[in-house]
C-alpha positions in Angstrom: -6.3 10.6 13.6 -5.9 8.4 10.6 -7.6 5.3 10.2 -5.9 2.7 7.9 -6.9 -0.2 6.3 -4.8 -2.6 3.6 -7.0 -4.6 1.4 -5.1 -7.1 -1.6 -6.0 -6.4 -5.2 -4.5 -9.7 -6.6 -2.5 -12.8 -6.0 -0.5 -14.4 -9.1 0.5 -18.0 -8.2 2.6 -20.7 -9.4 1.7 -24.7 -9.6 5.6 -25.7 -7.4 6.1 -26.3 -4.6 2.3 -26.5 -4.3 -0.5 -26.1 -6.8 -1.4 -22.4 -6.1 1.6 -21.1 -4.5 0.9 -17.4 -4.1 4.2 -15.5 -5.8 3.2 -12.1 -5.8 1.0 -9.9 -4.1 -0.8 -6.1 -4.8 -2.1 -4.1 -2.7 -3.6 -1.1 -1.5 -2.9 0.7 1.9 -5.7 3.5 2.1 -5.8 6.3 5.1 -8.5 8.2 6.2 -8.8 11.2 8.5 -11.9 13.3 8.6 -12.3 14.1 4.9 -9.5 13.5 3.8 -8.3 10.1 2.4 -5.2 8.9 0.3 -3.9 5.5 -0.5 -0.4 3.9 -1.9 -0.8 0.4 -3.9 2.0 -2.0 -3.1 3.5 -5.3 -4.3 5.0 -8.1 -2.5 7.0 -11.3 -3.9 7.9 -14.4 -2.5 10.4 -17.2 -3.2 10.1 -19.3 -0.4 7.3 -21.4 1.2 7.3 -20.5 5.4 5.0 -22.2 7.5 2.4 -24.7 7.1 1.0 -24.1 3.5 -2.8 -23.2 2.7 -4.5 -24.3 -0.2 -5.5 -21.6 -2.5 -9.2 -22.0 -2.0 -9.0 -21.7 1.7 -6.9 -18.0 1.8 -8.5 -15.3 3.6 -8.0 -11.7 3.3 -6.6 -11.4 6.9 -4.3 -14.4 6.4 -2.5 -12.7 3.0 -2.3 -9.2 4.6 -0.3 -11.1 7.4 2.1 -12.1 4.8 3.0 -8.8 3.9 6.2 -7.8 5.4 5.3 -5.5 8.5 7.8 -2.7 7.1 6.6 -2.7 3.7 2.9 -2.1 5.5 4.5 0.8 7.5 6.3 2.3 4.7 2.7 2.7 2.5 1.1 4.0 6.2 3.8 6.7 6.4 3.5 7.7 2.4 -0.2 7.9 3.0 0.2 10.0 6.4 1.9 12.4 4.3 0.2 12.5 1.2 -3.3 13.2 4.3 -0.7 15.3 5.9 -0.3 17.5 3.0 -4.0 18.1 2.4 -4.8 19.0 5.9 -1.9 21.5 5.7 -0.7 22.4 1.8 2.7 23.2 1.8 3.6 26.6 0.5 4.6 26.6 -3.1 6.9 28.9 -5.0 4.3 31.1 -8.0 5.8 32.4 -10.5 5.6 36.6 -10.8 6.1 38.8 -13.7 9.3 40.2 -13.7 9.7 43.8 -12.4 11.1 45.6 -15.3 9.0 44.1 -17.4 6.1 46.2 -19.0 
């Protein structure tokens, strides 16, 4: 079973509406099953203050990963499944062979 966790790398912010209006977003969706672990970075933009707003200072981690749109977060979980996915079972590649009439 994979455990996932999404931590945020960076916020970028503008001074309007507020001083410190978080823009952007980037982040980092990491799985872990066993041995095996894989992560997917994403990025997340916003236009348009919703809610009460937060001075800059007083953002936690949990609050920002909230803002992240819930299919965005699903999306990286899914990439990561399958990148974990792959390790626990490779998939079969083509190899290239020496052709048979050749000496």
């Amino acid at each position: 079973m994979t455990t996932f966790t999404t931590t945020i790398n960076a916020m970028y912010t503008l001074d309007t509406p507020e001083p410190g209006f978080v823009v952007n977003l980037l982040w980092t969706v990491t799985g872990v099953d066993g041995s095996n672990t894989a992560s997917i970075d994403g990025n997340s933009q916003f236009t348009v203050q919703e809610g009460t707003f937060t001075p800059y200072s007083d953002l936690t981690q949990e609050q920002v990963i909230g803002w992240i749109p819930p299919e965005q977060i699903a999306s990286a979980q899914a990439c990561v499944q399958g990148q974990i996915d792959s390790m626990i079972n490779p998939p079969v590649s083509p190899q290239s062979q020496p052709l048979p009439w050749a000496a």
